[in-house]
Biopython code that builds the backbone (N, CA, C, O; Angstrom):
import numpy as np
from Bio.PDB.StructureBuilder import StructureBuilder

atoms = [
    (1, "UNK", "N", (30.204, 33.359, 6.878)),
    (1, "UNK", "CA", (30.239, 31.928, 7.096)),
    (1, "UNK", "C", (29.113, 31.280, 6.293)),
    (1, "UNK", "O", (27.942, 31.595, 6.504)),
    (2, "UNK", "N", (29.607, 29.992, 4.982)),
    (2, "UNK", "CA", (28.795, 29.736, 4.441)),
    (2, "UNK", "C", (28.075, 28.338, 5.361)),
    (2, "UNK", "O", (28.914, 27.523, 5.744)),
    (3, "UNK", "N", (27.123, 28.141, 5.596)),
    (3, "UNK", "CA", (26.592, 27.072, 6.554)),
    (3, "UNK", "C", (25.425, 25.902, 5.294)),
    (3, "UNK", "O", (24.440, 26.374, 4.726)),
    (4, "UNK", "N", (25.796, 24.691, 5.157)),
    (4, "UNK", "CA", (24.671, 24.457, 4.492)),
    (4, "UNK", "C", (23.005, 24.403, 5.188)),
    (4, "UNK", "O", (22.753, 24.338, 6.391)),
    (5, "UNK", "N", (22.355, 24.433, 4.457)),
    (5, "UNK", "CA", (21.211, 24.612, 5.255)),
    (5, "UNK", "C", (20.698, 22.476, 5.804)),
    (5, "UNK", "O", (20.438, 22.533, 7.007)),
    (6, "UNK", "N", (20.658, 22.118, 5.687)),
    (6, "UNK", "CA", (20.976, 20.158, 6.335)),
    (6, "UNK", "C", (22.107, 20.486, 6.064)),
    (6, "UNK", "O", (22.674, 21.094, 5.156)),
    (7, "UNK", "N", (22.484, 19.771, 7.411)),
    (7, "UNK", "CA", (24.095, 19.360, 7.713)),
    (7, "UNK", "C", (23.599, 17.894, 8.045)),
    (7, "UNK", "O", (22.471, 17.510, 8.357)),
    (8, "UNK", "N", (24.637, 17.276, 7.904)),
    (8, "UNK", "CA", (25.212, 15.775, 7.928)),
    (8, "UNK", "C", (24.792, 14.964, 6.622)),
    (8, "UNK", "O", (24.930, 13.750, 6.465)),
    (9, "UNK", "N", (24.254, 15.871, 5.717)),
    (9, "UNK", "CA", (23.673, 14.464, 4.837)),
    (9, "UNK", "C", (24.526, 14.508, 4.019)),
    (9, "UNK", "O", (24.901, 15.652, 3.765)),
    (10, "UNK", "N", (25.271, 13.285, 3.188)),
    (10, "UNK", "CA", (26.171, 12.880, 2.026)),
    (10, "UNK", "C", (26.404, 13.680, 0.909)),
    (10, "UNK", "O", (25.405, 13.826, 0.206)),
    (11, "UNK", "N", (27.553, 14.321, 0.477)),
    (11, "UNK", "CA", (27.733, 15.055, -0.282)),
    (11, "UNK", "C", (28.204, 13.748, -1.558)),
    (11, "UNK", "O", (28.193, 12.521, -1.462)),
    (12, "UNK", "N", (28.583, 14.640, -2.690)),
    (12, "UNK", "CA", (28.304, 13.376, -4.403)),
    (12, "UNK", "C", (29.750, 13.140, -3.814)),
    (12, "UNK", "O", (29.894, 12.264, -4.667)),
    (13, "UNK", "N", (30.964, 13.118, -3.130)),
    (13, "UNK", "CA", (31.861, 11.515, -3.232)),
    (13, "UNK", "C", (31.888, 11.052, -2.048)),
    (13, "UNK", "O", (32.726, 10.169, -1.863)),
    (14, "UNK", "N", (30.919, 11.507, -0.724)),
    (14, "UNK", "CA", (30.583, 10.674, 0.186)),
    (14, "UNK", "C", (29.702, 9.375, -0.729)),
    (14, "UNK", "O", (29.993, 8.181, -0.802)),
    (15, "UNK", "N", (28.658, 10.049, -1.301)),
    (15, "UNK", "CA", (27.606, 9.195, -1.654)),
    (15, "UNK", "C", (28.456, 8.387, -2.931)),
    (15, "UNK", "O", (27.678, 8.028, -3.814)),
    (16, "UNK", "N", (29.308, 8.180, -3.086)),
    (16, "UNK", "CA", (30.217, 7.318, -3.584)),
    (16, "UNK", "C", (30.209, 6.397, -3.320)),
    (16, "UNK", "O", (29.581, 5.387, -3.638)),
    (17, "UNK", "N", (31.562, 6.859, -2.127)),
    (17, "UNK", "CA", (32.043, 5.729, -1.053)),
    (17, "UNK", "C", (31.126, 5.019, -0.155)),
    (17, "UNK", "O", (31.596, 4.073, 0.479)),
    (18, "UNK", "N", (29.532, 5.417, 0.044)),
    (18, "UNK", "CA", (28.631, 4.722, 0.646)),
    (18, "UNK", "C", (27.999, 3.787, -0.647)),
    (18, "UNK", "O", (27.072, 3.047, -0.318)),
    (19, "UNK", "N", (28.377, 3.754, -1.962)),
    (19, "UNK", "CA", (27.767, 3.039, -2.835)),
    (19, "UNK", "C", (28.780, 1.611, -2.896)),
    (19, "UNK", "O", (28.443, 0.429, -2.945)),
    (20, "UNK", "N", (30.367, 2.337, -2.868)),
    (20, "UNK", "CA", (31.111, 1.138, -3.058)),
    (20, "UNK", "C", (31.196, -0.145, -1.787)),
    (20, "UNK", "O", (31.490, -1.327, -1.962)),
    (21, "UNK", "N", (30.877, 0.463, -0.650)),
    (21, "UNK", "CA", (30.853, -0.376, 0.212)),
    (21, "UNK", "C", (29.772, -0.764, 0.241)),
    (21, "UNK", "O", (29.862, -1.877, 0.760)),
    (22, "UNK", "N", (28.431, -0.507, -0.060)),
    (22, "UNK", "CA", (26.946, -1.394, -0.594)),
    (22, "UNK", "C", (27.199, -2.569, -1.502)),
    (22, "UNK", "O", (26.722, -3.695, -1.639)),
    (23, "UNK", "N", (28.238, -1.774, -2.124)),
    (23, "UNK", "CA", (28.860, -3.448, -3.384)),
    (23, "UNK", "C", (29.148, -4.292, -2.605)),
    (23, "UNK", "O", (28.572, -5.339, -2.309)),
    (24, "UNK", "N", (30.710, -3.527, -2.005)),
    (24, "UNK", "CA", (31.275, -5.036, -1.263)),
    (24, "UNK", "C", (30.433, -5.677, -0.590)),
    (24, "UNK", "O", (30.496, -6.901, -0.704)),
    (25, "UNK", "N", (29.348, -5.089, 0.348)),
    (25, "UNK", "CA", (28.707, -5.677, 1.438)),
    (25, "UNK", "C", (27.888, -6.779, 0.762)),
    (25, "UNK", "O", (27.868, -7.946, 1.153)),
    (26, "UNK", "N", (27.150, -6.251, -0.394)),
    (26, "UNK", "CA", (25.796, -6.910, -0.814)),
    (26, "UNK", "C", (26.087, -7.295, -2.350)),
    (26, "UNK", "O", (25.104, -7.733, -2.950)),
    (27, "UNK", "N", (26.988, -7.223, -2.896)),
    (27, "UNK", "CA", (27.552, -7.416, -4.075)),
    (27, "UNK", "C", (27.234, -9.023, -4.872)),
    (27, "UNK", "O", (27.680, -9.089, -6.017)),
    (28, "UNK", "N", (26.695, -9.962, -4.483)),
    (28, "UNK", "CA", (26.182, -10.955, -5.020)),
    (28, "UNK", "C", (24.894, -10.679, -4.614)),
    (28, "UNK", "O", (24.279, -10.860, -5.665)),
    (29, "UNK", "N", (24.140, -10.386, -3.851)),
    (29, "UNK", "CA", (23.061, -10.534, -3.472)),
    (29, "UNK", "C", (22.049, -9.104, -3.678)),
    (29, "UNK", "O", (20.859, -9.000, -3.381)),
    (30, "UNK", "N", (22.798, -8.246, -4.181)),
    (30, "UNK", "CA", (22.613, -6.933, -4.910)),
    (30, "UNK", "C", (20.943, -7.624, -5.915)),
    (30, "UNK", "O", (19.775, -7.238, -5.847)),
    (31, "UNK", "N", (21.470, -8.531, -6.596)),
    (31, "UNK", "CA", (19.801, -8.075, -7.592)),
    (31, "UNK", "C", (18.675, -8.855, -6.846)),
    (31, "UNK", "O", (17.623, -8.901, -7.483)),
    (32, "UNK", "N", (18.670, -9.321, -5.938)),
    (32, "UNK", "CA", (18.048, -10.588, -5.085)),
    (32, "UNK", "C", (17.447, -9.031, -4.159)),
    (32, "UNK", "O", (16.292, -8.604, -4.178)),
    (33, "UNK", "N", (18.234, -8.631, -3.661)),
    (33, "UNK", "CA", (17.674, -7.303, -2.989)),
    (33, "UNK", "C", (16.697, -6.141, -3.721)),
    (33, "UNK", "O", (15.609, -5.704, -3.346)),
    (34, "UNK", "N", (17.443, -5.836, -4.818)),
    (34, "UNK", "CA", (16.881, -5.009, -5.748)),
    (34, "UNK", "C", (15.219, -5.477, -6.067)),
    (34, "UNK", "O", (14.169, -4.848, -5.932)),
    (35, "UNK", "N", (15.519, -6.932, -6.568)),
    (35, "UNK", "CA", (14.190, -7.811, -6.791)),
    (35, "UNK", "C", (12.986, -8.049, -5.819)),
    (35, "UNK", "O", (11.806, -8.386, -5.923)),
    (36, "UNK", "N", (13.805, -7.730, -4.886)),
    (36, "UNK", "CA", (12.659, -7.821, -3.318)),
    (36, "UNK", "C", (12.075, -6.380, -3.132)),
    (36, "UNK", "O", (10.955, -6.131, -2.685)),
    (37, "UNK", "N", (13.120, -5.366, -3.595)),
    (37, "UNK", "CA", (12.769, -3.673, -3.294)),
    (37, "UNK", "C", (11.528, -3.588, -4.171)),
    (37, "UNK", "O", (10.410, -3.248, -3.785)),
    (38, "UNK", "N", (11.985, -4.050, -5.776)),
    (38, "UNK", "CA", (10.900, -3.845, -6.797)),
    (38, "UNK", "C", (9.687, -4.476, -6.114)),
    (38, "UNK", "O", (8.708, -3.735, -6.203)),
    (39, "UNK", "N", (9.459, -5.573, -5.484)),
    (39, "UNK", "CA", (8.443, -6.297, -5.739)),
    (39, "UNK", "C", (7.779, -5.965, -4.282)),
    (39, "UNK", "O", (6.868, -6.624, -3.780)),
    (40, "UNK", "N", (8.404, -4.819, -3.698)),
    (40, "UNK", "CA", (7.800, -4.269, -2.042)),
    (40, "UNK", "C", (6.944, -3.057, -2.744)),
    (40, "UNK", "O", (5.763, -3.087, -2.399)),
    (41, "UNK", "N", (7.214, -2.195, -3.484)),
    (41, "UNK", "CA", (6.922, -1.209, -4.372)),
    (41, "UNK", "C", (5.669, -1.611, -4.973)),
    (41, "UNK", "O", (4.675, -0.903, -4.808)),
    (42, "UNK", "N", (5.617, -2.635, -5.628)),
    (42, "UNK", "CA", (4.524, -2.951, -6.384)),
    (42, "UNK", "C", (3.481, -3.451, -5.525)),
    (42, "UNK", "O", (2.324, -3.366, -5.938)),
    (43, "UNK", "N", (3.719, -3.987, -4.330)),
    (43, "UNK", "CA", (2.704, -4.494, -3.540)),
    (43, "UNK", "C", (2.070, -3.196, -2.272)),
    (43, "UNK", "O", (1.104, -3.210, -1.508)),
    (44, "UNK", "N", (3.016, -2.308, -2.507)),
    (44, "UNK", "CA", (2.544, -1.181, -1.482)),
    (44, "UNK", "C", (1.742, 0.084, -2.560)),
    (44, "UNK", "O", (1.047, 0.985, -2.090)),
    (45, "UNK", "N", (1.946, -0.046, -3.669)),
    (45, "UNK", "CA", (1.540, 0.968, -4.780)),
    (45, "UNK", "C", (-0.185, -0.090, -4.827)),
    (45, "UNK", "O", (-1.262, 0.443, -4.556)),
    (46, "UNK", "N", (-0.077, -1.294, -5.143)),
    (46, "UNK", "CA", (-1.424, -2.094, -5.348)),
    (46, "UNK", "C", (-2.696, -2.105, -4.283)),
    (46, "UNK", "O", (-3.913, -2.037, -4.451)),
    (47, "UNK", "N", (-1.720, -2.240, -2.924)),
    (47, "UNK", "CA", (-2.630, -1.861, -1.458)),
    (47, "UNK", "C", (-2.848, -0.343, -1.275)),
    (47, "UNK", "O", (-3.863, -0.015, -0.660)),
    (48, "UNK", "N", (-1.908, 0.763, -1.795)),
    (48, "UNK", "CA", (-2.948, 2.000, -1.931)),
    (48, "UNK", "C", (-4.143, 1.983, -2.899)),
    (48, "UNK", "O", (-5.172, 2.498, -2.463)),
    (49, "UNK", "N", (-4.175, 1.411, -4.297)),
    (49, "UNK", "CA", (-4.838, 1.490, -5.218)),
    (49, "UNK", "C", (-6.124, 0.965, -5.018)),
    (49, "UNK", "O", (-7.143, 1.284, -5.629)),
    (50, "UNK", "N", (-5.963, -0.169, -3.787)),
    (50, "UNK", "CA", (-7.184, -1.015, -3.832)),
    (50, "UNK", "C", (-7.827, -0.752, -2.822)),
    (50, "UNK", "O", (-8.934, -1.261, -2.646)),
    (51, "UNK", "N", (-6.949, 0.604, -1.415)),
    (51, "UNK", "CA", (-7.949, 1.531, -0.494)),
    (51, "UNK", "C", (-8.283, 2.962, -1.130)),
    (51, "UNK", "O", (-8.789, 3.850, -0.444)),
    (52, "UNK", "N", (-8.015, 3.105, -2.286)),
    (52, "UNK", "CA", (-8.405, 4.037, -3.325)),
    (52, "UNK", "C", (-9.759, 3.572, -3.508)),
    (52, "UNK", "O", (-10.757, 4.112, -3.030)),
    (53, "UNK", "N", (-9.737, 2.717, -4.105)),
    (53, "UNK", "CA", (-10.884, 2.452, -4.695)),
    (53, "UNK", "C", (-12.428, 2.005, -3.698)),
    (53, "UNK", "O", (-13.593, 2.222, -4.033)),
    (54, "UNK", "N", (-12.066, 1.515, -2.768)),
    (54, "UNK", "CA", (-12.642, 1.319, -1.702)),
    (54, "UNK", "C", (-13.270, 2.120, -0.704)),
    (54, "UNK", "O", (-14.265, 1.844, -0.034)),
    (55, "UNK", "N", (-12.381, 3.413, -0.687)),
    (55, "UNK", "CA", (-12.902, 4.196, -0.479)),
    (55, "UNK", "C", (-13.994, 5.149, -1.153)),
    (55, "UNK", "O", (-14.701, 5.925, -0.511)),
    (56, "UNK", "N", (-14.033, 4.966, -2.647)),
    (56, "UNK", "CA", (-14.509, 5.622, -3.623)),
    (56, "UNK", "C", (-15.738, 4.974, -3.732)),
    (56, "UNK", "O", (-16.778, 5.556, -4.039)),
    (57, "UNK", "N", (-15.631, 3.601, -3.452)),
    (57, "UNK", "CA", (-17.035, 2.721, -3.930)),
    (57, "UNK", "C", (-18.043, 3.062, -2.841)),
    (57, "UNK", "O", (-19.210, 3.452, -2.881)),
    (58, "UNK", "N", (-16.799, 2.653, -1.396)),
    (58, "UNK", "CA", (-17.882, 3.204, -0.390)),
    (58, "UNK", "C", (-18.636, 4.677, -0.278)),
    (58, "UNK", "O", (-19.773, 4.758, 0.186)),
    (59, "UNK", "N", (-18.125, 5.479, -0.601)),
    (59, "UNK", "CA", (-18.575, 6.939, -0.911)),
    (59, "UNK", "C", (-19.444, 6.849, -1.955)),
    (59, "UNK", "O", (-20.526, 7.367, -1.680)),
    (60, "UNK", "N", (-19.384, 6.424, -2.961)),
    (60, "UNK", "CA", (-20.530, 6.126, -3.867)),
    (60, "UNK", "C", (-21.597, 5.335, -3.760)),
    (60, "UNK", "O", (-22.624, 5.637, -4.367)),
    (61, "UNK", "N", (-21.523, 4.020, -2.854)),
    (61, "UNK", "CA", (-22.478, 3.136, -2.520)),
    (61, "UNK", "C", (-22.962, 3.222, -1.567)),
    (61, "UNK", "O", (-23.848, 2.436, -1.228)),
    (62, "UNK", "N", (-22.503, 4.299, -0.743)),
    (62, "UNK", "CA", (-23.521, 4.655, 1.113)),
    (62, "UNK", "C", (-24.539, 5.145, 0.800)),
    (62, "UNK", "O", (-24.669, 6.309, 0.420)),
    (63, "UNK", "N", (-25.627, 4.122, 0.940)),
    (63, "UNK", "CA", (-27.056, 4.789, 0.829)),
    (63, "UNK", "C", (-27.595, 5.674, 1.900)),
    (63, "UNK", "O", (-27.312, 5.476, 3.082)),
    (64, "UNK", "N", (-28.435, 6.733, 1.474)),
    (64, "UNK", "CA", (-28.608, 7.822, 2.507)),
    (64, "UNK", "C", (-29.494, 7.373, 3.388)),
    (64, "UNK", "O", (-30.545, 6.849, 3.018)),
    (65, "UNK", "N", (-29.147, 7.539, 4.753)),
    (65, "UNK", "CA", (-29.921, 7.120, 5.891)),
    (65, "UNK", "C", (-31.094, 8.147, 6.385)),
    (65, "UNK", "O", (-31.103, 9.338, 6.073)),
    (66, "UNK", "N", (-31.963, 7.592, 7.103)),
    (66, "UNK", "CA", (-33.276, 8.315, 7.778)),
    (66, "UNK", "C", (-33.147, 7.950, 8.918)),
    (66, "UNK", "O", (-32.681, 6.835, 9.154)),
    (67, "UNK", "N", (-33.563, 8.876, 9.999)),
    (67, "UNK", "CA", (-34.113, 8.626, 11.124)),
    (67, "UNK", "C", (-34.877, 7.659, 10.966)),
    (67, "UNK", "O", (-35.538, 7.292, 9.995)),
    (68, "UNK", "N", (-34.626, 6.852, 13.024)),
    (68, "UNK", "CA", (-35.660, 6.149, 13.041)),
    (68, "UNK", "C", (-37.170, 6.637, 13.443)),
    (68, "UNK", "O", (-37.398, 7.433, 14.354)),
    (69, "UNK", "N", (-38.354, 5.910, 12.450)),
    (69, "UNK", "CA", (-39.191, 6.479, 12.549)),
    (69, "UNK", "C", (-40.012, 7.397, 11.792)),
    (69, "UNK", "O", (-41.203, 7.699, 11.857)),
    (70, "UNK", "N", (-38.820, 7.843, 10.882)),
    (70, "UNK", "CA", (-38.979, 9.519, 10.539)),
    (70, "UNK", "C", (-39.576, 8.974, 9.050)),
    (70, "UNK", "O", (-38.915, 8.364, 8.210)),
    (71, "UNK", "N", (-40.997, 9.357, 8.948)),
    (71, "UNK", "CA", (-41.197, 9.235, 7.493)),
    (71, "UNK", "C", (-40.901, 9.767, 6.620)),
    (71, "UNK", "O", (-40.894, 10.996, 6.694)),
    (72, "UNK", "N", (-40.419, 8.963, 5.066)),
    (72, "UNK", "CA", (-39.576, 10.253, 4.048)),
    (72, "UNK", "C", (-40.426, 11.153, 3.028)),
    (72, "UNK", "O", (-41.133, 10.737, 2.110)),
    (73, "UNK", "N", (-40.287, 11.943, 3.249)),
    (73, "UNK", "CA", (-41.067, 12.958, 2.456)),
    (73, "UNK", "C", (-41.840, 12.205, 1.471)),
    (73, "UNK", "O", (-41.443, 11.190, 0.898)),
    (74, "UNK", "N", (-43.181, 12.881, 1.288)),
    (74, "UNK", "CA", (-43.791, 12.177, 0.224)),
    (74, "UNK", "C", (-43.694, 13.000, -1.256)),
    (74, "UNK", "O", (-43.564, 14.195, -1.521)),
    (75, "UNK", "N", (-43.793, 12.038, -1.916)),
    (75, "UNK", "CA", (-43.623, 12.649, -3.637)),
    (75, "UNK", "C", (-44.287, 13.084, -4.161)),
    (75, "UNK", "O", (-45.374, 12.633, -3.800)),
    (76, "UNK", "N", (-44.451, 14.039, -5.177)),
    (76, "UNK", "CA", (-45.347, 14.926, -5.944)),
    (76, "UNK", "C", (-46.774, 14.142, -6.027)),
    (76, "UNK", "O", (-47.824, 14.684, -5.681)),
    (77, "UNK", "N", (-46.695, 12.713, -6.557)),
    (77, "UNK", "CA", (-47.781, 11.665, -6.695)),
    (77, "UNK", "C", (-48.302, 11.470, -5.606)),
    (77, "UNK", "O", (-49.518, 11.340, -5.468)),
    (78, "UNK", "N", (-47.732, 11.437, -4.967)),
    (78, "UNK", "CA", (-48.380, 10.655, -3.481)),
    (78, "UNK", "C", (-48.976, 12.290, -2.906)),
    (78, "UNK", "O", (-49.782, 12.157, -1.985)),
    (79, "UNK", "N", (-48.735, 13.604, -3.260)),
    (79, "UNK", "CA", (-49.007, 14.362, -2.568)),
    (79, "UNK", "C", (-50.246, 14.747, -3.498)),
    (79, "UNK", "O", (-51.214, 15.356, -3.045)),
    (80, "UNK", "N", (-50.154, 14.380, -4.720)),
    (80, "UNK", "CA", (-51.366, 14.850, -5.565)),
    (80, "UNK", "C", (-52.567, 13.739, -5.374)),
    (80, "UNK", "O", (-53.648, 14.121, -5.820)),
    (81, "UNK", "N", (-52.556, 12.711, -4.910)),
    (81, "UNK", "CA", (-53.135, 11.552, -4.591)),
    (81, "UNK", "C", (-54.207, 12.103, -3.271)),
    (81, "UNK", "O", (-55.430, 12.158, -3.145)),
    (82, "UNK", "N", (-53.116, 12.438, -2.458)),
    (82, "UNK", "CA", (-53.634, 12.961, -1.116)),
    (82, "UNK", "C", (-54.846, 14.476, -1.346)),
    (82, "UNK", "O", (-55.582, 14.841, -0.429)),
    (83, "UNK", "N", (-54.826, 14.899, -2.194)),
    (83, "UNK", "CA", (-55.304, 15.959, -2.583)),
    (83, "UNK", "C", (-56.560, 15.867, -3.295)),
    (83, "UNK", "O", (-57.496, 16.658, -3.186)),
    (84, "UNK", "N", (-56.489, 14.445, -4.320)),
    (84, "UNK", "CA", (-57.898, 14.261, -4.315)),
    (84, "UNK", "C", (-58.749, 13.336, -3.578)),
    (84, "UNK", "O", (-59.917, 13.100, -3.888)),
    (85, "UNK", "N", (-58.155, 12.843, -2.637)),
    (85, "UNK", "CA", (-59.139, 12.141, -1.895)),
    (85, "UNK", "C", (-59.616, 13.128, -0.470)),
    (85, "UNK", "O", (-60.417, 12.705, 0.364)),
    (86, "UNK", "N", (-58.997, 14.418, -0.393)),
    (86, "UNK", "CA", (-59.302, 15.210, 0.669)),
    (86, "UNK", "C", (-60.700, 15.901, 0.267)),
    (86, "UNK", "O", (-61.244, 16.689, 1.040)),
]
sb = StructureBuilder()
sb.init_structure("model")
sb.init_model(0)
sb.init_chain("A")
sb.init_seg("    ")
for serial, (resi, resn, name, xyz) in enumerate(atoms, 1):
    if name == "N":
        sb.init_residue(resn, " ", resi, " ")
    sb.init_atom(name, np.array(xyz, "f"), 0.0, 1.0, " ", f" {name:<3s}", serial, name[0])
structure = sb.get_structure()
């Protein structure tokens, strides 16, 4: 028994007959739709691009935090400083 592995989905002259009745249904209003699909695409491709980037800036622009309180290590200068006034 050959079984396909998905069952129920449209075989090529189901997916025909679900194209010709998309005509009749939407058949003037076909590029008005199309034109709305394109222009959903471009606005959902632009709102990933621009939490792309947002995310990237923020990852690049989070300055590193300290405890409160906690003094930050001192620098070679400041430690050679300390050394001759001891």
């Amino acid at each position: 028994m050959n079984v396909p592995a998905i069952l129920g989905l449209p075989a090529g002259s189901e997916w025909l007959l679900i194209a010709l009745v998309a005509l009749l249904l939407f058949g003037r209003r076909l590029p008005e739709v199309a034109r709305s699909f394109g222009k959903s695409i471009v606005e959902f491709k632009k709102g990933m691009r621009d939490i792309k980037e947002d995310v990237e800036s923020a990852s690049t622009d989070e300055p590193k935090r300290s405890l409160p309180g906690a003094d930050p290590a001192p620098t070679s200068k400041a430690r050679s400083d300390e050394k001759a006034h001891a």
